[in-house]
gemmi code that builds the backbone of each chain (N, CA, C; Angstrom):
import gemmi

chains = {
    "A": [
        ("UNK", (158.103, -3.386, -6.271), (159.049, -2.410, -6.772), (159.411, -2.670, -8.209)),
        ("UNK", (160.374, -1.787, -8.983), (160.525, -1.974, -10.017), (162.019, -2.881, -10.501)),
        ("UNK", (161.366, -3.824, -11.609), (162.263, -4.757, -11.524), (162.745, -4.415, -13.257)),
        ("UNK", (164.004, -4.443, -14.032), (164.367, -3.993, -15.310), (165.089, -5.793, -15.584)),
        ("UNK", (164.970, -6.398, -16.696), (165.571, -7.296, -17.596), (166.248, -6.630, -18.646)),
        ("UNK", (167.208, -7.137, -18.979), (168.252, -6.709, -19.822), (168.609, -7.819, -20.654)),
        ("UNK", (168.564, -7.773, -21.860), (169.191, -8.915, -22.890), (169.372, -8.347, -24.052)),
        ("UNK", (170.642, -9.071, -24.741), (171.420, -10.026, -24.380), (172.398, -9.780, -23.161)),
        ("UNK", (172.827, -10.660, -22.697), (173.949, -10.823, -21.463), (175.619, -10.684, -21.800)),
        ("UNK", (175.437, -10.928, -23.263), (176.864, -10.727, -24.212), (176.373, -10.493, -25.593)),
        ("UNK", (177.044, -10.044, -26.278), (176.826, -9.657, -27.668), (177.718, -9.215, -28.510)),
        ("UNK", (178.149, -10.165, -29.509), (179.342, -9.811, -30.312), (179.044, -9.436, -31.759)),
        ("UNK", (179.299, -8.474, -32.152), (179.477, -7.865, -33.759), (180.671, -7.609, -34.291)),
        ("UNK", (180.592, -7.586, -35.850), (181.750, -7.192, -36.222), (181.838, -5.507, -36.886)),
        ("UNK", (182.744, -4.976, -36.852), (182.686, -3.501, -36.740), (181.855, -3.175, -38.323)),
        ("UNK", (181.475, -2.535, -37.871), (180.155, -1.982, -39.249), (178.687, -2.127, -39.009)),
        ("UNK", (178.307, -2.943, -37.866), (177.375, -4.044, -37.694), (176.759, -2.720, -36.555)),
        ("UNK", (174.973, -3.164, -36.839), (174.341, -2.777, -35.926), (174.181, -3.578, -34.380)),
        ("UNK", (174.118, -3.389, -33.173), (173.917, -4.015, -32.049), (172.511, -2.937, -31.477)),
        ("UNK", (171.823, -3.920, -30.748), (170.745, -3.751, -30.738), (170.231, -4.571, -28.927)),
        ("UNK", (170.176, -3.534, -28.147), (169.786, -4.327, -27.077), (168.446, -4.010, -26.003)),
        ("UNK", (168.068, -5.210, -25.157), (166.426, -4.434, -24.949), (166.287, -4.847, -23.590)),
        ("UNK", (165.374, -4.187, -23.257), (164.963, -4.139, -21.528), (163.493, -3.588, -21.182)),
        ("UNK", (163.037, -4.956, -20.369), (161.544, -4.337, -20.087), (161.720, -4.142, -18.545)),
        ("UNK", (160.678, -3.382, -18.202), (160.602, -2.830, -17.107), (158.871, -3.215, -16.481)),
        ("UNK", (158.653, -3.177, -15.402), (157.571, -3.336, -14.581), (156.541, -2.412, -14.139)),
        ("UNK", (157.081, -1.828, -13.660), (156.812, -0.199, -13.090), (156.134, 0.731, -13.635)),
        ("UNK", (154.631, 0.483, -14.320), (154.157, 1.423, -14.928), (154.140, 3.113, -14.824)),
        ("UNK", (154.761, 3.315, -13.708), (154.405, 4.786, -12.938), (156.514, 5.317, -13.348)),
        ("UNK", (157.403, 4.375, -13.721), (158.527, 4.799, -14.317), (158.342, 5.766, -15.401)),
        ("UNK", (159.092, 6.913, -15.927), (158.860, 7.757, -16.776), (160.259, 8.348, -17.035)),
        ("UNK", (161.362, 7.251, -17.043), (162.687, 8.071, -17.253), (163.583, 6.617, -17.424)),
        ("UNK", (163.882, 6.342, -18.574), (164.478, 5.027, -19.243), (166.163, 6.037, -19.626)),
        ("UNK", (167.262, 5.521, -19.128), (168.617, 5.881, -19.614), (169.464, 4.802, -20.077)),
        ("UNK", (170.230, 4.897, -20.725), (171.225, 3.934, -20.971), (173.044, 4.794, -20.409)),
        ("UNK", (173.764, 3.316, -19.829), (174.953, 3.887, -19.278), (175.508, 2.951, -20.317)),
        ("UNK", (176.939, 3.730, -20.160), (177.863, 2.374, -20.724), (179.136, 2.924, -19.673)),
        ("UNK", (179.765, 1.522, -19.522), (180.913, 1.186, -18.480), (182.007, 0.991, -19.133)),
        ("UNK", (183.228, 1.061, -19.228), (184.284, 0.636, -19.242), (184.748, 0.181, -17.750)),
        ("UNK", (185.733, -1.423, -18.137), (186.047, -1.586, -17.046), (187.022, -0.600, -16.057)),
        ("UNK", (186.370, -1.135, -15.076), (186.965, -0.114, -14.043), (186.553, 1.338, -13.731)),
        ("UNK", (185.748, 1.542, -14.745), (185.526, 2.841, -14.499), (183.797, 3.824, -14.461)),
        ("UNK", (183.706, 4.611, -13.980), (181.963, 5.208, -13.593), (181.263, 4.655, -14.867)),
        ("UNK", (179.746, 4.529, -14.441), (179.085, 4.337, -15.998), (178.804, 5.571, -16.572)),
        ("UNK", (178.604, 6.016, -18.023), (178.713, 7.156, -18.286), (177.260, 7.118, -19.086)),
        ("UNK", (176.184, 7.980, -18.975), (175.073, 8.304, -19.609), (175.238, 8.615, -21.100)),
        ("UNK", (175.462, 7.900, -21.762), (175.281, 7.857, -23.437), (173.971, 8.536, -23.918)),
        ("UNK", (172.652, 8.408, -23.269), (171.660, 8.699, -24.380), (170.023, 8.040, -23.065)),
        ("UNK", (169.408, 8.656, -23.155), (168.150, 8.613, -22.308), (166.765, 8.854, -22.918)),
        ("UNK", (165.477, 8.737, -22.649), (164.275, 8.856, -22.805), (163.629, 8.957, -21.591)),
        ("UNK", (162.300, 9.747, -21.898), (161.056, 10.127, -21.108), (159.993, 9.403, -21.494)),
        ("UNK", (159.444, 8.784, -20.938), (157.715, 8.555, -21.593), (157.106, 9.113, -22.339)),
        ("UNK", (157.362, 10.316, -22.270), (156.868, 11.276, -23.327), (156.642, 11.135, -24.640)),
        ("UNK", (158.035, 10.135, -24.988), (158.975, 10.176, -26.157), (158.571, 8.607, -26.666)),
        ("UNK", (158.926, 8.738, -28.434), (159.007, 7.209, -28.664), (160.044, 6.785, -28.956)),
        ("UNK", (160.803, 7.633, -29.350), (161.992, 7.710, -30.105), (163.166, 8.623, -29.909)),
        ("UNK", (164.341, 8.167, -29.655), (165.390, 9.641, -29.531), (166.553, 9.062, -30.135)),
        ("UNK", (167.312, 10.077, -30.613), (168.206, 9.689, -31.373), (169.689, 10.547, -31.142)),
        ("UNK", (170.448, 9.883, -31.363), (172.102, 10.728, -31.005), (173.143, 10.210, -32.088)),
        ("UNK", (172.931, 10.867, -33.149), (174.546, 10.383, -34.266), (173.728, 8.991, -34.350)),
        ("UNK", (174.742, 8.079, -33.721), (174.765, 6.436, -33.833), (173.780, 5.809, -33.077)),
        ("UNK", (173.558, 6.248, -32.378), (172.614, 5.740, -31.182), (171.470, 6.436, -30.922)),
        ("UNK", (170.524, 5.067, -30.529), (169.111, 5.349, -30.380), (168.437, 4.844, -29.702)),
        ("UNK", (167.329, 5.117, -28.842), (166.821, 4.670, -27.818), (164.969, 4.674, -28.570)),
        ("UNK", (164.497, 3.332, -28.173), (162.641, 3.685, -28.587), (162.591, 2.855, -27.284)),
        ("UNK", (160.850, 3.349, -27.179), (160.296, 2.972, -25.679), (158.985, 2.538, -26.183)),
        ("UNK", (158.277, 1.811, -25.833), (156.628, 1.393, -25.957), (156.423, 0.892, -24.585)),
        ("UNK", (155.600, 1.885, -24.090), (155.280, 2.010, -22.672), (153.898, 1.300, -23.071)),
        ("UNK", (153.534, 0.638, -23.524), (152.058, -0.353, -23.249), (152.986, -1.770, -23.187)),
        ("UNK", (154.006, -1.708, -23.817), (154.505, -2.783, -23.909), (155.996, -3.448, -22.597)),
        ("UNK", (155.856, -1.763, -21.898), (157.020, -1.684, -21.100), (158.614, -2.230, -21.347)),
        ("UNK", (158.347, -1.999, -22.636), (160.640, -2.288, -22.824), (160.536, -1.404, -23.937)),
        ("UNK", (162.059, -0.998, -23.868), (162.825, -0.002, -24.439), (164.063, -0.733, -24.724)),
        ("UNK", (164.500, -0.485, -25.967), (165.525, -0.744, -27.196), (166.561, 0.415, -27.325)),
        ("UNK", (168.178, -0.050, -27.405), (169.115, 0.538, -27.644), (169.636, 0.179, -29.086)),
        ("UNK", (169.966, 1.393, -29.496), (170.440, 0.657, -30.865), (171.570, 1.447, -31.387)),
        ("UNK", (172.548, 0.887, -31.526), (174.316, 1.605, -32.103), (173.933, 1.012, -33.778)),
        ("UNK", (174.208, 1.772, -33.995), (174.613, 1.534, -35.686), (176.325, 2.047, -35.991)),
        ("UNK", (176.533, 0.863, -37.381), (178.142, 1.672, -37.225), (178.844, 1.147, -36.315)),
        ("UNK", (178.833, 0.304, -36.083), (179.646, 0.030, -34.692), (181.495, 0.196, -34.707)),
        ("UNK", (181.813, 0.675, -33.873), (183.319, 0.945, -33.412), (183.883, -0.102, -32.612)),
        ("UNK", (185.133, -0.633, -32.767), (185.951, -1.108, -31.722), (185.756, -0.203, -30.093)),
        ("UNK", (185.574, 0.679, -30.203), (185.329, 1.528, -29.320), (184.202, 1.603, -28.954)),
        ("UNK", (183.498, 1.096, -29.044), (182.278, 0.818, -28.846), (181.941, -0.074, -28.216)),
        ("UNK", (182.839, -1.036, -27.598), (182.817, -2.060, -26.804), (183.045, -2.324, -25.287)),
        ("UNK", (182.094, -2.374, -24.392), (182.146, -1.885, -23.457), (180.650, -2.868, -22.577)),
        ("UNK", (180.885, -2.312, -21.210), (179.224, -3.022, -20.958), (177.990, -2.032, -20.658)),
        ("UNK", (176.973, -2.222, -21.098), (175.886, -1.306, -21.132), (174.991, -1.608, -20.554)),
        ("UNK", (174.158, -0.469, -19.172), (173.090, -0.550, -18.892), (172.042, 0.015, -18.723)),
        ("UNK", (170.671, -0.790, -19.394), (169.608, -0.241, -18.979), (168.960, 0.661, -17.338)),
        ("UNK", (168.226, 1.717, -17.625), (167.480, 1.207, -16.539), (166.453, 2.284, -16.324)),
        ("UNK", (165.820, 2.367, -15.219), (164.451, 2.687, -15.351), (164.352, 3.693, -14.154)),
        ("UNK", (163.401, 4.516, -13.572), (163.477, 4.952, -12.381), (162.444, 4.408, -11.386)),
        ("UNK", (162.722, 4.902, -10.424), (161.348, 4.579, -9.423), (161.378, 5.097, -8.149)),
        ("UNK", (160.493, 5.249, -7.622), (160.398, 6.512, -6.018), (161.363, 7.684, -6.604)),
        ("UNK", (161.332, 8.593, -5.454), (162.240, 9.776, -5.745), (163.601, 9.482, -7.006)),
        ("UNK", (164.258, 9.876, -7.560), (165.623, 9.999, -8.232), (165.790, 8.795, -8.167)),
        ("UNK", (165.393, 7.370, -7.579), (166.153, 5.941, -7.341), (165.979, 5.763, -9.152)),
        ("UNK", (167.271, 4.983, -9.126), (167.611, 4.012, -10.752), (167.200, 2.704, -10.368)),
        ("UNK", (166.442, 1.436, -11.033), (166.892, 0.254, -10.735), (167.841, 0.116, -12.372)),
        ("UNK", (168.948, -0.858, -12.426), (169.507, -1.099, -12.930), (169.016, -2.313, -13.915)),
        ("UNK", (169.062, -2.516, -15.293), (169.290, -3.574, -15.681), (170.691, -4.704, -15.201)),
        ("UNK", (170.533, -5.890, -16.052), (172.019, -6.903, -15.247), (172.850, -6.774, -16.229)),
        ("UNK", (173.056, -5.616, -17.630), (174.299, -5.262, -17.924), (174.308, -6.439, -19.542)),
        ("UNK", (174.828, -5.526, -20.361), (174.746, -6.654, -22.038), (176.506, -6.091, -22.347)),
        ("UNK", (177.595, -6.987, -22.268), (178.739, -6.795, -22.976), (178.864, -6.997, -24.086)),
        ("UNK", (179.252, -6.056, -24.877), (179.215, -5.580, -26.338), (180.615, -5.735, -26.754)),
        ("UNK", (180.743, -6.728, -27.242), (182.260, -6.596, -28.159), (182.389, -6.393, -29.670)),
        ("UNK", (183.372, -5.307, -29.781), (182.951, -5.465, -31.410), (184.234, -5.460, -32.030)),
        ("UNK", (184.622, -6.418, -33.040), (185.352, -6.984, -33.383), (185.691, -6.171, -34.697)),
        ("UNK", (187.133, -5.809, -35.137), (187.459, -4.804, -36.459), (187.348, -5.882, -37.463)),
    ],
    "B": [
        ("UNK", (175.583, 18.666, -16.863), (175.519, 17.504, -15.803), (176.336, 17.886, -14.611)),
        ("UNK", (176.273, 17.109, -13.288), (177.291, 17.285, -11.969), (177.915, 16.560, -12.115)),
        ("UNK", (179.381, 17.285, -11.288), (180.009, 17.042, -11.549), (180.262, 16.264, -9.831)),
        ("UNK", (180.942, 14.641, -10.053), (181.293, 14.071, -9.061), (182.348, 13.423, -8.664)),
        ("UNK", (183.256, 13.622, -7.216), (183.962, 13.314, -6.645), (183.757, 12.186, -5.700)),
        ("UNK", (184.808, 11.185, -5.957), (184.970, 10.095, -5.053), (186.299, 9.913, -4.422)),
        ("UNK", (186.304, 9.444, -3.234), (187.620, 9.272, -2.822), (187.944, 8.230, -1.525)),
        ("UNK", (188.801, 7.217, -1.291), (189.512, 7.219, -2.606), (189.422, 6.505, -3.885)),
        ("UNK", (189.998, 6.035, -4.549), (189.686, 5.396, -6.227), (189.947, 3.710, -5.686)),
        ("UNK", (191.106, 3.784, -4.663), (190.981, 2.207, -4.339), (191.694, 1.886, -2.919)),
        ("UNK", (191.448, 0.949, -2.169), (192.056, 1.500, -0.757), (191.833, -0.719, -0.448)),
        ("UNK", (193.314, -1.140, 0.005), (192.919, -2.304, 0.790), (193.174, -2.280, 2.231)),
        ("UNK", (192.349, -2.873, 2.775), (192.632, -3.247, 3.888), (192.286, -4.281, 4.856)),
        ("UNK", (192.512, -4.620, 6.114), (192.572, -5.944, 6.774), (191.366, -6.065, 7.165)),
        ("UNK", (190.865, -7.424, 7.228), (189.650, -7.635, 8.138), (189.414, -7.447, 9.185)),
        ("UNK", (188.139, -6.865, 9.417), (187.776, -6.478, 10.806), (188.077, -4.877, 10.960)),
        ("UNK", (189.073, -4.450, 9.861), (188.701, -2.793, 9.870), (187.957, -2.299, 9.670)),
        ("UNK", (187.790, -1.016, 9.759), (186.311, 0.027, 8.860), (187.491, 1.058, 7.544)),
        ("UNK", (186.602, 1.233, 6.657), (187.161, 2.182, 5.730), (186.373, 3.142, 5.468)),
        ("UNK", (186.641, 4.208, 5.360), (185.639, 5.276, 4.830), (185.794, 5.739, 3.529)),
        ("UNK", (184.611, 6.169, 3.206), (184.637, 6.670, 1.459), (183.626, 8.080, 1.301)),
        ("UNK", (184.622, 8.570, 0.411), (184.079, 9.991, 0.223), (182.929, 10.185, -1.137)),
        ("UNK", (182.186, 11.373, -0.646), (181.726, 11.068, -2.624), (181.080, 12.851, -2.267)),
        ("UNK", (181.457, 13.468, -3.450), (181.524, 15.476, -3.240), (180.804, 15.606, -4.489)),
        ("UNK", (180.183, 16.105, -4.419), (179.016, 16.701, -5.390), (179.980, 18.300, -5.541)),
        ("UNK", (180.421, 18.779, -6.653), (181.355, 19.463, -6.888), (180.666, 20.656, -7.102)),
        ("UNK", (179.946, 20.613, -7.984), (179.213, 21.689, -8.678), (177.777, 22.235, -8.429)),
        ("UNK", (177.337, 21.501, -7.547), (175.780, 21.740, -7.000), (175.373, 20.994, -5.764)),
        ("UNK", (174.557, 21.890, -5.232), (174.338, 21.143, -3.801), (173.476, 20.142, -4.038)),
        ("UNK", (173.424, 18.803, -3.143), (172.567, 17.749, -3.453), (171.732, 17.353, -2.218)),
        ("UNK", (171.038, 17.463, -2.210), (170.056, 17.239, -0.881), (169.990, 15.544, -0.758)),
        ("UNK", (170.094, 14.711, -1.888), (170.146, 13.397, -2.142), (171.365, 13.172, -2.953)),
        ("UNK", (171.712, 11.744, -2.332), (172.508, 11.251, -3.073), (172.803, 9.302, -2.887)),
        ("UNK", (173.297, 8.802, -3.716), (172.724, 7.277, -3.869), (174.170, 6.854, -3.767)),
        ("UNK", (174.051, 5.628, -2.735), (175.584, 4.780, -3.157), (174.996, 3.602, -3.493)),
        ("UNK", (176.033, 2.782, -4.347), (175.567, 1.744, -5.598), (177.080, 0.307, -4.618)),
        ("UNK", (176.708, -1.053, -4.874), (177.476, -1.745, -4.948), (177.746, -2.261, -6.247)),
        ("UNK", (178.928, -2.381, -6.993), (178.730, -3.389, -7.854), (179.849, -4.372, -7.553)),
        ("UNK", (179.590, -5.773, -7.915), (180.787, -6.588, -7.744), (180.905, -7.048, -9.421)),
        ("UNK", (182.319, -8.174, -9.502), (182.851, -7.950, -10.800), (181.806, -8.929, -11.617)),
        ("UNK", (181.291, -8.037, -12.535), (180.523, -8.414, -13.951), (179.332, -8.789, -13.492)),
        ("UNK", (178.844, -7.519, -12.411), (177.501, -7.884, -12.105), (177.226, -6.105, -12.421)),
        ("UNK", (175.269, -6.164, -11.773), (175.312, -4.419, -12.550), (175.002, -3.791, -10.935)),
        ("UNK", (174.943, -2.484, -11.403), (174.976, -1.475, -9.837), (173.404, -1.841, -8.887)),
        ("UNK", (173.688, -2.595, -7.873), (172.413, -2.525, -6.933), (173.179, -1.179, -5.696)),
        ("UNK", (171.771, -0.787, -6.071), (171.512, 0.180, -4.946), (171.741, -0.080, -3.573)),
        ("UNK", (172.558, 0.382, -2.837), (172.700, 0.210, -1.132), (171.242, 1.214, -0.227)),
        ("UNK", (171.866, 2.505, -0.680), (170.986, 3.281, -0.132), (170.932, 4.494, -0.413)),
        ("UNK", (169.895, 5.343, -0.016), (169.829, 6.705, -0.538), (170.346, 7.754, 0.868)),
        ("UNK", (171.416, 8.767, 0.652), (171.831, 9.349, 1.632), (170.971, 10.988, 1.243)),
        ("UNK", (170.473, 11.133, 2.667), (169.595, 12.188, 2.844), (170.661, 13.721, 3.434)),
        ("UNK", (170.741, 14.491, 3.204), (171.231, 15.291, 3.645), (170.599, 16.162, 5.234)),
        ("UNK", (171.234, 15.825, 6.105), (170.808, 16.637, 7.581), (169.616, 15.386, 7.851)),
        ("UNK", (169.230, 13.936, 7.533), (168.569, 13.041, 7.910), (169.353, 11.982, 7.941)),
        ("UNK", (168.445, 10.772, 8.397), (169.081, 9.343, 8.458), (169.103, 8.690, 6.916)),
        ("UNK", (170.144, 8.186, 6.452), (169.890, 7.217, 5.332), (168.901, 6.467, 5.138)),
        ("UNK", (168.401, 6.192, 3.901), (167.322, 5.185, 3.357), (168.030, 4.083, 2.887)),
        ("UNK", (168.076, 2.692, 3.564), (168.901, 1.508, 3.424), (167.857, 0.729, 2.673)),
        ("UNK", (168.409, 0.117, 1.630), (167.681, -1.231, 0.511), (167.618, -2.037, 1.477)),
        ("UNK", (166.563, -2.735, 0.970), (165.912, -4.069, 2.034), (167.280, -4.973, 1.809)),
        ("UNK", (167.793, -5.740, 2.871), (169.102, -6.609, 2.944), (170.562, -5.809, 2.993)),
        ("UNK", (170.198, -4.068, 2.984), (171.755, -4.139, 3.444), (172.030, -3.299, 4.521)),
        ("UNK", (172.795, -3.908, 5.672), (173.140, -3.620, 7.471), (172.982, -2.368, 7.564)),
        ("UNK", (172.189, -1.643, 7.753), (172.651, -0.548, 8.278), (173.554, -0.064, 9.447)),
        ("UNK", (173.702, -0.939, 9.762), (175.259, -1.042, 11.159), (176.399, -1.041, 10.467)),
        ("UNK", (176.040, -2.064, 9.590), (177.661, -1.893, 8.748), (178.173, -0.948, 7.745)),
        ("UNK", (177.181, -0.927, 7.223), (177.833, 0.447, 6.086), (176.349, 1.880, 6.453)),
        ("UNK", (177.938, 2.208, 7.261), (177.067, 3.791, 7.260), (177.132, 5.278, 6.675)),
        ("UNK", (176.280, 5.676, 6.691), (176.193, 6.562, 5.841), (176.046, 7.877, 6.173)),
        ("UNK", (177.074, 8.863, 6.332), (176.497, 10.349, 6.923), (176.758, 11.552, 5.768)),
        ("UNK", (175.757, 12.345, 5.907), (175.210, 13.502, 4.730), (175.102, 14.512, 5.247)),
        ("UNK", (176.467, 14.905, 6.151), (176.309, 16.152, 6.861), (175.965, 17.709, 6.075)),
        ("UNK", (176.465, 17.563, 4.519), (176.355, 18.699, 3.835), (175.515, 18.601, 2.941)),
        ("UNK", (175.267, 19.813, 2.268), (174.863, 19.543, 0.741), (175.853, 19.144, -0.483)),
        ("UNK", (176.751, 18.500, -0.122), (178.217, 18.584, -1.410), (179.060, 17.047, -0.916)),
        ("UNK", (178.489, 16.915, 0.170), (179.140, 15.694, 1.025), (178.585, 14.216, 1.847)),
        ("UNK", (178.932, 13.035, 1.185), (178.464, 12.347, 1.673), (179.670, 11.111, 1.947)),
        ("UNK", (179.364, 10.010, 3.162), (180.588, 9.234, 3.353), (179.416, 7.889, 3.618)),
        ("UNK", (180.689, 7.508, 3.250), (179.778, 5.995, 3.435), (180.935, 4.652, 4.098)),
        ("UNK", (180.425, 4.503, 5.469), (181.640, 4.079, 6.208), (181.608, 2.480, 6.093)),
        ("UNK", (182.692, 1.532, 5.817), (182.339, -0.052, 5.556), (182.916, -0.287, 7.240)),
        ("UNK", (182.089, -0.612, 7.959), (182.766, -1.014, 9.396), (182.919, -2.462, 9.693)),
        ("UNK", (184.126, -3.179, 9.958), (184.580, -4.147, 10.374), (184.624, -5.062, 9.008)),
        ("UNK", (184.946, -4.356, 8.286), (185.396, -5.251, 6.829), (185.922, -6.410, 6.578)),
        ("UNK", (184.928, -7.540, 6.049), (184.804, -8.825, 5.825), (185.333, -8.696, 4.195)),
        ("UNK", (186.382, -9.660, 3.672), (186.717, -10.035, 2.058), (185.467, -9.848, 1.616)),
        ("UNK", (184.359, -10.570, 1.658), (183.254, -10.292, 0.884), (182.669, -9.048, 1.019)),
        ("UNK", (183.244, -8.408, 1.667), (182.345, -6.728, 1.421), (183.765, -5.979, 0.178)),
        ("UNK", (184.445, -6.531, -0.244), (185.293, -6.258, -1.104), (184.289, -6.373, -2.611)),
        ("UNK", (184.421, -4.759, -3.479), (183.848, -4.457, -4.157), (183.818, -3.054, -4.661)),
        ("UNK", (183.659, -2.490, -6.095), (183.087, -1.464, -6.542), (182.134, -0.889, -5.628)),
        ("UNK", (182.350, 0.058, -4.714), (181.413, 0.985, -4.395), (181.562, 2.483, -5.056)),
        ("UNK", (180.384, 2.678, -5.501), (179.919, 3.949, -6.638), (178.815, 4.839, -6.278)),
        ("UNK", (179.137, 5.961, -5.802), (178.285, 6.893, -5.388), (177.648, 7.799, -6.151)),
        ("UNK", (176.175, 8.611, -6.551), (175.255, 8.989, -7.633), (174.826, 10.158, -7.266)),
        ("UNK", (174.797, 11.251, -7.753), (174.262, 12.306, -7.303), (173.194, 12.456, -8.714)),
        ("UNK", (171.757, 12.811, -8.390), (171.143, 13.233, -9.683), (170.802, 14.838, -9.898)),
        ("UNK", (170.851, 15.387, -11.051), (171.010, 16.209, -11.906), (169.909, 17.212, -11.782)),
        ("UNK", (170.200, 18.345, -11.970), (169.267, 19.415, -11.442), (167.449, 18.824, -11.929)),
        ("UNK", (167.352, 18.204, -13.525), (166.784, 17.719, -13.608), (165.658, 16.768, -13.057)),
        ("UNK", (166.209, 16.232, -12.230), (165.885, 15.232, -11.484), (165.768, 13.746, -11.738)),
        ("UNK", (166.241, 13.864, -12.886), (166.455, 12.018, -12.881), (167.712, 12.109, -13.628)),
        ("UNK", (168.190, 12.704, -14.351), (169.742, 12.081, -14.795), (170.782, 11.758, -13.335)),
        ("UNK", (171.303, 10.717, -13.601), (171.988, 10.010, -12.469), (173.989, 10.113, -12.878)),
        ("UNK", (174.625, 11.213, -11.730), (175.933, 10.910, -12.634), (176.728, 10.292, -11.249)),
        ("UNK", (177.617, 10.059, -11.916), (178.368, 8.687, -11.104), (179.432, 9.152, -10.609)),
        ("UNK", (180.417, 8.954, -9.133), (181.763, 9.270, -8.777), (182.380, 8.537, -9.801)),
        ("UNK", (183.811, 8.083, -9.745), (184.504, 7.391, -10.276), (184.492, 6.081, -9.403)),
        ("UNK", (183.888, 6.114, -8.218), (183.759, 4.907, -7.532), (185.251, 4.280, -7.278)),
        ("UNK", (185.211, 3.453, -5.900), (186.171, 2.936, -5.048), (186.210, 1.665, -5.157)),
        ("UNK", (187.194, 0.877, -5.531), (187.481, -0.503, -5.410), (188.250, -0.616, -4.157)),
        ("UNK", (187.373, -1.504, -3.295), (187.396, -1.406, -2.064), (188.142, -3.191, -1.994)),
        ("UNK", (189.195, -3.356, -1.453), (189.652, -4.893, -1.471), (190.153, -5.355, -0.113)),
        ("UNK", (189.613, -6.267, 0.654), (189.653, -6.911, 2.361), (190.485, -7.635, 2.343)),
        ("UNK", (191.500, -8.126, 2.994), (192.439, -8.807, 2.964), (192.537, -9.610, 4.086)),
    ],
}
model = gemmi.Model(1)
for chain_id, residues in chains.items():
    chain = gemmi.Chain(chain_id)
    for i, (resn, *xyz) in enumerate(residues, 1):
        res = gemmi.Residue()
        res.name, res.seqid = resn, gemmi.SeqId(i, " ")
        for name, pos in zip(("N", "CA", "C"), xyz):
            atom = gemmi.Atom()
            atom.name, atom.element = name, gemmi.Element(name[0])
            atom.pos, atom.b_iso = gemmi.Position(*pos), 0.0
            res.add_atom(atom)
        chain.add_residue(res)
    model.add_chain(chain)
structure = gemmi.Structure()
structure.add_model(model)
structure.setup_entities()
């Protein structure tokens, strides 16, 4: 089955600063890479996603690239916000609609 | 995106009870839908996939005796913790995906605490 790595496990910047986080995946037959971000306590919320299709996608601050020969995909905030600090996860799909999850990179970013 | 309902947001109770948990697909019918465990500062493993008008699809290692799962509707799914042990105390987070078919959106999920 499909297994996702996630690193770093913590990650601290100071506000202005790019953060930059990555996750490979197993699962050659995956074709749908998303990123969540969590606040504690609360649902993870879909920030920004990719298809195989794609190498590159982009949103304002945030950006997602994929190299599917290489199987990992890169998040990348530029600009970073106090608000911006939160925990984020990779992850990948596999069988019907199933997510496997990355194990989550906490992002603190310091004013 | 769908829109999703959980309920309730947090509920304790004694060992050896059962609790039930709601999760309503608001805005579109879902023929599937996924409940997630997470515990604190770990990430969402999958429990199982709830089938609508079928039996649940349970992840390898978790009871299907104990946490059950019924999908009587297209909008409705419950996911029952029976005879609740402290360690089944946890974030449970239920997923409905998106007409699309792979965007995954999340209840607000239940902090579930055994006492």
């Amino acid at each position: 089955g499909e297994n996702v790595e996630q690193h770093p496990s913590t990650l601290s910047v100071q506000e202005g600063d790019s953060a930059v986080i990555k996750c490979t995946y197993s699962d050659s037959a995956s074709n749908y890479f998303p990123w969540y971000k969590q606040e504690l306590g609360k649902r993870p919320q879909l920030i920004i996603d990719i298809r195989s299709n794609v190498g590159e996608k982009k949103d304002q601050r945030i950006a997602v690239t994929l190299n599917k020969t290489a199987k990992h995909f890169s998040l990348h905030i530029t600009e970073t916000q106090p608000e911006d600090s939160a925990v984020y996860f990779c992850a990948a799909n596999t069988g019907f609609q199933k997510l496997v999850f990355g194990t989550g990179t906490r992002l603190l970013v310091s004013p | 995106g769908a829109v999703v309902s959980q309920h309730p947001s947090w509920v304790i109770c004694k060992s050896g009870t059962s609790v039930k948990i709601e999760c309503r697909s608001l805005d579109f019918q879902a023929t599937t839908m996924f409940w997630y465990r997470q515990f604190p500062k770990q990430s969402l493993m999958l429990m199982a996939t709830s089938n609508e008008g079928s039996k649940a699809t349970y992840e390898q290692g978790v009871e299907k005796d104990k946490f059950l799962i019924n999908h009587a509707s297209l909008t409705l799914s419950t996911l029952t913790v029976t005879s609740a042990h402290p360690e089944d105390s946890s974030f449970y987070i239920c997923s409905v995906t998106g007409q699309m078919n792979t965007e995954a959106f999340f209840g607000q999920g239940t902090r579930l605490t055994v006492v």
